[in-house]
PDB file of N, CA, C and O in Angstrom:
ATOM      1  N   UNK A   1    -137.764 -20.970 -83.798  1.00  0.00           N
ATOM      2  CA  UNK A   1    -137.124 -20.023 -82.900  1.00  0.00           C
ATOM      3  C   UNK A   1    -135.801 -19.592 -83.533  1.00  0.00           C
ATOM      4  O   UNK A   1    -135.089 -20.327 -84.218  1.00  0.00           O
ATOM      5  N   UNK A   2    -135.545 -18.269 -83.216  1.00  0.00           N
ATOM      6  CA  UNK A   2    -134.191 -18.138 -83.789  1.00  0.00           C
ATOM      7  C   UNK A   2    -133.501 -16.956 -83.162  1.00  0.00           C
ATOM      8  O   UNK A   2    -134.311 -16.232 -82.582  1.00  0.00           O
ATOM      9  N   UNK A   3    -132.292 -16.547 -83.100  1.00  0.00           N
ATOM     10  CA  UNK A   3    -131.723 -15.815 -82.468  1.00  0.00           C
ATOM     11  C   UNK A   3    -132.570 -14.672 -81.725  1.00  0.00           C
ATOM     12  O   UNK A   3    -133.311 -14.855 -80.759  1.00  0.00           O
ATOM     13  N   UNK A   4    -132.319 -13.506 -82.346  1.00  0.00           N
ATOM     14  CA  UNK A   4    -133.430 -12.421 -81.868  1.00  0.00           C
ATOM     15  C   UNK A   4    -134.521 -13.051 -81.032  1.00  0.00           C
ATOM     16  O   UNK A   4    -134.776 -12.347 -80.055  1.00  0.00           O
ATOM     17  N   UNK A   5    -135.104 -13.938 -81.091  1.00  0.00           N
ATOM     18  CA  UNK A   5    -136.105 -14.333 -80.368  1.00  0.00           C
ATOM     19  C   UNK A   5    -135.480 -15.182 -79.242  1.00  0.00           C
ATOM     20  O   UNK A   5    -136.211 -15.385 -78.274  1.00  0.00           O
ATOM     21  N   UNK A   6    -134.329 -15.672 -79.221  1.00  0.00           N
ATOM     22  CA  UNK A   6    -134.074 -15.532 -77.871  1.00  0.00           C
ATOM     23  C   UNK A   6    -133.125 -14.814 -77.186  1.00  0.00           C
ATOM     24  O   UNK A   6    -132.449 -15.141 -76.211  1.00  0.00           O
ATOM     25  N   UNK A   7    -133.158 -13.804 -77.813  1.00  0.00           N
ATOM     26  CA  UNK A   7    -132.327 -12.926 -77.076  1.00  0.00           C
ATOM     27  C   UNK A   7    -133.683 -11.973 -76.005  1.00  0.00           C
ATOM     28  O   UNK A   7    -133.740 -11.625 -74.825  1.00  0.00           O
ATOM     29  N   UNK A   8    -134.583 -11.851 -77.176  1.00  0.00           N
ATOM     30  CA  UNK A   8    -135.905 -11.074 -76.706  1.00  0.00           C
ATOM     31  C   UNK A   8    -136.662 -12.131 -75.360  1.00  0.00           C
ATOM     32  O   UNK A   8    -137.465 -11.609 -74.587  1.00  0.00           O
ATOM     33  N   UNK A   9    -136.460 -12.926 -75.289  1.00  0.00           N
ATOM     34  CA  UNK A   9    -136.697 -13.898 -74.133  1.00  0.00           C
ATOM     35  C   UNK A   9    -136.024 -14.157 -72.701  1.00  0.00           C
ATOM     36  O   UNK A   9    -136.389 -14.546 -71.592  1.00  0.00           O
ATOM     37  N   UNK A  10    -134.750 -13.700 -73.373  1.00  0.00           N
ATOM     38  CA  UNK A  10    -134.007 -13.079 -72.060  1.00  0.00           C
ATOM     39  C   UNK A  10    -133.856 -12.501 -71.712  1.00  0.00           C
ATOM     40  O   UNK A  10    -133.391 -12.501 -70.572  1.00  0.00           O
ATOM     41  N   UNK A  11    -134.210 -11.118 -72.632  1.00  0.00           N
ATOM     42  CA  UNK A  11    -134.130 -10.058 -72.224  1.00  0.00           C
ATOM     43  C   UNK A  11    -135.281  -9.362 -71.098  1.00  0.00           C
ATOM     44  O   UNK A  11    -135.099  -8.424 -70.322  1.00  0.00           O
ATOM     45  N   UNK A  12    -136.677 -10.299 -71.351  1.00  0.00           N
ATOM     46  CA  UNK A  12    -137.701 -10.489 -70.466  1.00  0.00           C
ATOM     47  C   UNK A  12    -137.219 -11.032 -69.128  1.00  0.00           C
ATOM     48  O   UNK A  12    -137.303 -10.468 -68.037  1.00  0.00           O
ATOM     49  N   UNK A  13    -136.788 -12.023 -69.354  1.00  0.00           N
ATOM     50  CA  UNK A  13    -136.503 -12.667 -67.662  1.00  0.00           C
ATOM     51  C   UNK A  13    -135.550 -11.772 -66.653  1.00  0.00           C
ATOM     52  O   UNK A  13    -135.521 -11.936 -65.434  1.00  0.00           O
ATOM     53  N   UNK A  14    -134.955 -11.022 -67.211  1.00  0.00           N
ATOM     54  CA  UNK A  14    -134.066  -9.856 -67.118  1.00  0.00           C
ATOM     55  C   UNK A  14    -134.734  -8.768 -66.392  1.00  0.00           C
ATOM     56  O   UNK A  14    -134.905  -8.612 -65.183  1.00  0.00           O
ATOM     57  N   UNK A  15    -135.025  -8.153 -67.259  1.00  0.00           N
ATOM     58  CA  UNK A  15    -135.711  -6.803 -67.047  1.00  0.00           C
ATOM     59  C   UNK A  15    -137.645  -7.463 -67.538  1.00  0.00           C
ATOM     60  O   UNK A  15    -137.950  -7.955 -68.624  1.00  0.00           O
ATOM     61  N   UNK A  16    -138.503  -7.258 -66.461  1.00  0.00           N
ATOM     62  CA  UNK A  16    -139.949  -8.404 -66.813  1.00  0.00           C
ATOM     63  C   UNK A  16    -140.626  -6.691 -67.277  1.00  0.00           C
ATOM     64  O   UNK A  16    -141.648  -6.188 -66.809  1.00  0.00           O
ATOM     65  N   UNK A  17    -139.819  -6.155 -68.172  1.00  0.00           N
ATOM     66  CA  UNK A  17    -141.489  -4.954 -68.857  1.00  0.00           C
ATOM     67  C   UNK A  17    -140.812  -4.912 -70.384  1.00  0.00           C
ATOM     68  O   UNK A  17    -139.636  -5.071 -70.712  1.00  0.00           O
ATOM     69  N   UNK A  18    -141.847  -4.671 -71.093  1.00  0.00           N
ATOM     70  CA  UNK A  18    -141.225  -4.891 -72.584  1.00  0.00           C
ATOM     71  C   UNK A  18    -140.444  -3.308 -72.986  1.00  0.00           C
ATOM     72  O   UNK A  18    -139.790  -2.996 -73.981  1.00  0.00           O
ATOM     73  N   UNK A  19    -140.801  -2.561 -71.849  1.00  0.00           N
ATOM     74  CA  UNK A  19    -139.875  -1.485 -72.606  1.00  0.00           C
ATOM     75  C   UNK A  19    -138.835  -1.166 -72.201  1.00  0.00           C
ATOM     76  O   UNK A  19    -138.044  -0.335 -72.648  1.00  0.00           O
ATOM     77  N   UNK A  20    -138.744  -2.174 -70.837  1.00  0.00           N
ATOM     78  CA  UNK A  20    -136.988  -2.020 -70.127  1.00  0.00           C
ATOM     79  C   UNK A  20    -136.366  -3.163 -71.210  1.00  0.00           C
ATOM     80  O   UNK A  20    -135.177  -3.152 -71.527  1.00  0.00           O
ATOM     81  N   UNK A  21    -137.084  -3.894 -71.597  1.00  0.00           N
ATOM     82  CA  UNK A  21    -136.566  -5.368 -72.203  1.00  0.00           C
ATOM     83  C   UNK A  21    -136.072  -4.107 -73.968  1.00  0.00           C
ATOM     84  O   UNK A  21    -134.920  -3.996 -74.389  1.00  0.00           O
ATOM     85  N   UNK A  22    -136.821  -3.676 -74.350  1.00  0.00           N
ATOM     86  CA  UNK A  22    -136.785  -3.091 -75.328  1.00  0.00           C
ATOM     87  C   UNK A  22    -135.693  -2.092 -75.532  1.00  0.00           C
ATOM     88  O   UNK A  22    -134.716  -2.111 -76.280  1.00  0.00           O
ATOM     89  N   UNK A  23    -136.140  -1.174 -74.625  1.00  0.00           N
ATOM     90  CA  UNK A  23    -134.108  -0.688 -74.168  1.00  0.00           C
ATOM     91  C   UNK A  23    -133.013  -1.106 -74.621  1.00  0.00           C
ATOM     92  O   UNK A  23    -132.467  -0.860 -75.697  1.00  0.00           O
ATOM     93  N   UNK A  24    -132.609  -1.932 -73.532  1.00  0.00           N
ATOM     94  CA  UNK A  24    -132.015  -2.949 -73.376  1.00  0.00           C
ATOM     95  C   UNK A  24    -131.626  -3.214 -74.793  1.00  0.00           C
ATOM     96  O   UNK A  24    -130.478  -2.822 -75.004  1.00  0.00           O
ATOM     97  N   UNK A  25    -132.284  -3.825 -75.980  1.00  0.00           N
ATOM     98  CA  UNK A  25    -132.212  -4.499 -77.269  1.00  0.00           C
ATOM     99  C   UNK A  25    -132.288  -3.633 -78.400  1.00  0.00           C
ATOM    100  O   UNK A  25    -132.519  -4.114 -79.509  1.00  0.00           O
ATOM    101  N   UNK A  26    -132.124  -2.455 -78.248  1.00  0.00           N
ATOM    102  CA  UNK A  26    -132.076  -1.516 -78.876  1.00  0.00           C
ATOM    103  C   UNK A  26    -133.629  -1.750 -80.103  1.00  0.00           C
ATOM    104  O   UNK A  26    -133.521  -1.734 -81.329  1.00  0.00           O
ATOM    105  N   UNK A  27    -134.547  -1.887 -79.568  1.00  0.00           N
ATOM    106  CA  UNK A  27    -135.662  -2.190 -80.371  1.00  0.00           C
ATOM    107  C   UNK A  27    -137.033  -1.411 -79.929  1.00  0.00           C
ATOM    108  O   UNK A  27    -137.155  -0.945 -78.797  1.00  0.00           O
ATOM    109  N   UNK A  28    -137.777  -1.339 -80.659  1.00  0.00           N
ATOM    110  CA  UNK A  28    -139.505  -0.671 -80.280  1.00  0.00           C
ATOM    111  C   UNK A  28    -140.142  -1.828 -79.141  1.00  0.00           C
ATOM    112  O   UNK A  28    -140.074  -3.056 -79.085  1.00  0.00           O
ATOM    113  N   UNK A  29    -140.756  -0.839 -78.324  1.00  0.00           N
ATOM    114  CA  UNK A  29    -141.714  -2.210 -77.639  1.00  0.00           C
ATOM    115  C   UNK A  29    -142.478  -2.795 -78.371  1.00  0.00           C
ATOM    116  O   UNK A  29    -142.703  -3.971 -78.085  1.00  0.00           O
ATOM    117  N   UNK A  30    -143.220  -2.143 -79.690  1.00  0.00           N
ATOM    118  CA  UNK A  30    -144.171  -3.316 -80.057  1.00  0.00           C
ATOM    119  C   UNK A  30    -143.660  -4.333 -80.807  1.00  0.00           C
ATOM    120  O   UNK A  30    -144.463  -5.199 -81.153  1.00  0.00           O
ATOM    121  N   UNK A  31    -142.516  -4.444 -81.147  1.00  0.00           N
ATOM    122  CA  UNK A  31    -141.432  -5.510 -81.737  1.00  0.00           C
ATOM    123  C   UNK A  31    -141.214  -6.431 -80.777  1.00  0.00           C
ATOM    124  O   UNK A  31    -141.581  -7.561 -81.100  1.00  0.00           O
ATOM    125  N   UNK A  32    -140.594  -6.292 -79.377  1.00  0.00           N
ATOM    126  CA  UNK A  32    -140.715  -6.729 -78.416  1.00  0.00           C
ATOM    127  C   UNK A  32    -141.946  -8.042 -78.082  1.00  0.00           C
ATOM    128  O   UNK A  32    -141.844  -9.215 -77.721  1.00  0.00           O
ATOM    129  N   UNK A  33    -143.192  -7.070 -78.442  1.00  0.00           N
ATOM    130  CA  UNK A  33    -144.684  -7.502 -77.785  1.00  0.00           C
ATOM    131  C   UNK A  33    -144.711  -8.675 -78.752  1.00  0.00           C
ATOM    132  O   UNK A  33    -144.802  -9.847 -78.386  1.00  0.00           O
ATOM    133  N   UNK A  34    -144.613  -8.208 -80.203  1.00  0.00           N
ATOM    134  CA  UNK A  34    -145.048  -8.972 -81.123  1.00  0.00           C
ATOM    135  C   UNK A  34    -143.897 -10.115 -81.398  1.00  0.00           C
ATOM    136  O   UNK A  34    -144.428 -11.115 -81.883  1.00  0.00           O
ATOM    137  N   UNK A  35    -142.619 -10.247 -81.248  1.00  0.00           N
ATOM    138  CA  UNK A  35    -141.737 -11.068 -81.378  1.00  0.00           C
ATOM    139  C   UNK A  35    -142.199 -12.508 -80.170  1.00  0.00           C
ATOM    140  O   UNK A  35    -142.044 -13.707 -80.403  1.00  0.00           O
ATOM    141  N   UNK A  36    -142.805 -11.853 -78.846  1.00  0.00           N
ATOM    142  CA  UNK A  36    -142.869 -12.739 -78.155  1.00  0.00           C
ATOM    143  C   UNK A  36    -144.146 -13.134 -78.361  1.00  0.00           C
ATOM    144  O   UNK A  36    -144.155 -14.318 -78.024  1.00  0.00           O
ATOM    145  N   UNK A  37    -145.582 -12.727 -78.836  1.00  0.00           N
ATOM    146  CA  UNK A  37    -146.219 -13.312 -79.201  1.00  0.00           C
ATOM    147  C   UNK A  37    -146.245 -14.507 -80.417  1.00  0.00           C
ATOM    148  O   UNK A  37    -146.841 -15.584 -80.407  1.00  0.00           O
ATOM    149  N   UNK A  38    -145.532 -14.020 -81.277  1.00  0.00           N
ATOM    150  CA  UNK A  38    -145.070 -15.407 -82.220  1.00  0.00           C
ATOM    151  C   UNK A  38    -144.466 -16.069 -81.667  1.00  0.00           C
ATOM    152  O   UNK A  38    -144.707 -17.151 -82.203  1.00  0.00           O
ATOM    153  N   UNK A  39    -143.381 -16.343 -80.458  1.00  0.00           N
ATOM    154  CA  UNK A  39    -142.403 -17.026 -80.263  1.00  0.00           C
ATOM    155  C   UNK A  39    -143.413 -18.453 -79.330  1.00  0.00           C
ATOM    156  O   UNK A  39    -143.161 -19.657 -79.314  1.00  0.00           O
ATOM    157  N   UNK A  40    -144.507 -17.730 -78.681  1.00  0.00           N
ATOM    158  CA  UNK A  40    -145.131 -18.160 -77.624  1.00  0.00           C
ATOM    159  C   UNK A  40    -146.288 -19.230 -78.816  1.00  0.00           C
ATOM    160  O   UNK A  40    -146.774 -20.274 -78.381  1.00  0.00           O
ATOM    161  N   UNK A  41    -146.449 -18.962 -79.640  1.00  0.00           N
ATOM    162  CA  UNK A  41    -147.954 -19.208 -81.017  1.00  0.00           C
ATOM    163  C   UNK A  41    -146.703 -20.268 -81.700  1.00  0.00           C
ATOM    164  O   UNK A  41    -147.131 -21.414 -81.836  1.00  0.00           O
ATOM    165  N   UNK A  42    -145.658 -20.136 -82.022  1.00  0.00           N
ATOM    166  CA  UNK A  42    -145.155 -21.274 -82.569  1.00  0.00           C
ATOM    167  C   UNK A  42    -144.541 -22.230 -81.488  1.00  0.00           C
ATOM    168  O   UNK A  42    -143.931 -23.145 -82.040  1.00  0.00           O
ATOM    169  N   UNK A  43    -144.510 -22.311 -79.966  1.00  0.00           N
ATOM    170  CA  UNK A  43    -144.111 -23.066 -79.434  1.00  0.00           C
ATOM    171  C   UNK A  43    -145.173 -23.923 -78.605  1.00  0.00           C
ATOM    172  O   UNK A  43    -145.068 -24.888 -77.847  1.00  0.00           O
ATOM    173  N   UNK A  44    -146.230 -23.166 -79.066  1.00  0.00           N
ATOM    174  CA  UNK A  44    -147.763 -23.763 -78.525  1.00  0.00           C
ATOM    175  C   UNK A  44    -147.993 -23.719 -77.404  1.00  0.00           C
ATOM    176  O   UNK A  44    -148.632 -24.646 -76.907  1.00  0.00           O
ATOM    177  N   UNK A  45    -147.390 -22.216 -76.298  1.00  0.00           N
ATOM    178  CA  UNK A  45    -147.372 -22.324 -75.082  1.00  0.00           C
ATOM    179  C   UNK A  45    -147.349 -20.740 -74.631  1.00  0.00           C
ATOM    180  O   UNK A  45    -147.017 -19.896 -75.463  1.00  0.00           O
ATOM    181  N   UNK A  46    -147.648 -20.425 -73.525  1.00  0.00           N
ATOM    182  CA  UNK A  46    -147.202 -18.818 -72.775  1.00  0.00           C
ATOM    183  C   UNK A  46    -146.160 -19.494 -71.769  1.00  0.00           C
ATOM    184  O   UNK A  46    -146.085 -20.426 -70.969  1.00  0.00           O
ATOM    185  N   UNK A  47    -145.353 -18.382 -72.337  1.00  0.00           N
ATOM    186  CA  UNK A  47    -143.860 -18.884 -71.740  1.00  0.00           C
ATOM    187  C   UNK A  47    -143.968 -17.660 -70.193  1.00  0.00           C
ATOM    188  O   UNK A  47    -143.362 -17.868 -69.142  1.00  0.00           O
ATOM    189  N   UNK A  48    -144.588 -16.835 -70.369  1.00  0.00           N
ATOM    190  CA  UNK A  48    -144.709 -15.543 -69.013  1.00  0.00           C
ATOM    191  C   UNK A  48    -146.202 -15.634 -68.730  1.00  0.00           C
ATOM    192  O   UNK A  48    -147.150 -16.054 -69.393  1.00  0.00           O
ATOM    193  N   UNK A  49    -146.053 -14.945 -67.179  1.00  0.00           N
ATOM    194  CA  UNK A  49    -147.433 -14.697 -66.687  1.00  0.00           C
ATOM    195  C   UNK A  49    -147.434 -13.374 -66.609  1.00  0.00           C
ATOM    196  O   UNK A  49    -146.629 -12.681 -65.987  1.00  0.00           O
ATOM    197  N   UNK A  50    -148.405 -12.998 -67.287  1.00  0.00           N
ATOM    198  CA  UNK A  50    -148.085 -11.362 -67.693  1.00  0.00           C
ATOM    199  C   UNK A  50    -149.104 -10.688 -66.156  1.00  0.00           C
ATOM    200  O   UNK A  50    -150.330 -10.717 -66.046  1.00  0.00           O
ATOM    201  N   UNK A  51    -148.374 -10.288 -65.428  1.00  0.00           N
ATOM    202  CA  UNK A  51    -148.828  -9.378 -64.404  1.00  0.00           C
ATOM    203  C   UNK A  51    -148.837  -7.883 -64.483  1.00  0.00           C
ATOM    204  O   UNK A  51    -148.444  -7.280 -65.481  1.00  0.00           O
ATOM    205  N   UNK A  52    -149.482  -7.065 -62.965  1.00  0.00           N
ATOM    206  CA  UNK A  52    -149.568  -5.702 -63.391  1.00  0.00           C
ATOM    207  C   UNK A  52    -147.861  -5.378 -63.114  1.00  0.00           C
ATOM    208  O   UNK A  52    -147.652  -4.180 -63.302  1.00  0.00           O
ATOM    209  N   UNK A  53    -146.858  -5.981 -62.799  1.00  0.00           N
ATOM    210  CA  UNK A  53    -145.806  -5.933 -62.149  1.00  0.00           C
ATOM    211  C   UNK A  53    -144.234  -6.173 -63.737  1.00  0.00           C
ATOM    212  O   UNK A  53    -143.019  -6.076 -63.907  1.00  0.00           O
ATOM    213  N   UNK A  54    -145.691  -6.562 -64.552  1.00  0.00           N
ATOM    214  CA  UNK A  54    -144.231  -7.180 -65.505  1.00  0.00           C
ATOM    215  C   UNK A  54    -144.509  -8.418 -65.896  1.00  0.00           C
ATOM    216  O   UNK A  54    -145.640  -8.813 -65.612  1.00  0.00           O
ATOM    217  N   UNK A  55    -143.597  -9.363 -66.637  1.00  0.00           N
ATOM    218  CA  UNK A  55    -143.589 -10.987 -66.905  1.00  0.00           C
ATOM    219  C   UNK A  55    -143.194 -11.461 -66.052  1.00  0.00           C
ATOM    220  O   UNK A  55    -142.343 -10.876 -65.381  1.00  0.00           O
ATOM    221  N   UNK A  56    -143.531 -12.411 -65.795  1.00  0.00           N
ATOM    222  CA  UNK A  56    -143.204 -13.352 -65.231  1.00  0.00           C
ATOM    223  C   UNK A  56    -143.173 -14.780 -65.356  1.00  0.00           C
ATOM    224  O   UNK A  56    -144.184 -15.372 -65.733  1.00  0.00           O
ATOM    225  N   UNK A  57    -142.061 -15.423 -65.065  1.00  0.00           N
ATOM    226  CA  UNK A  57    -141.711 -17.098 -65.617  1.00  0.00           C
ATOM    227  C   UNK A  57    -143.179 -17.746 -64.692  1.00  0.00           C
ATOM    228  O   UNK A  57    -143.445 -18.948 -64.721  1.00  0.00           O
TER     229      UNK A  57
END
């Protein structure tokens, strides 16, 4: 894990859609998508419950 990736993690719990989160971080959503898919693949877990509403813890 390393910075950017948790900034991109809070920025989810924050704002729960990757393109308000993306905003926000001055970044692309699929950077977003894909930052938290590695983050989730190296911690051996889904950290959100991805709803039609957004993430969710």
């Amino acid at each position: 894990m390393n910075w950017d990736d948790t900034r991109i993690f809070l920025a989810l719990t924050r704002t729960p859609s990757l393109r308000a989160s993306a905003r926000s971080l001055g970044v692309d959503q699929a950077t977003v998508g894909r930052r938290l898919n590695a983050l989730e693949a190296e911690l051996g877990s889904k950290l959100f419950l991805r709803a039609r509403d957004g993430y969710l813890l």
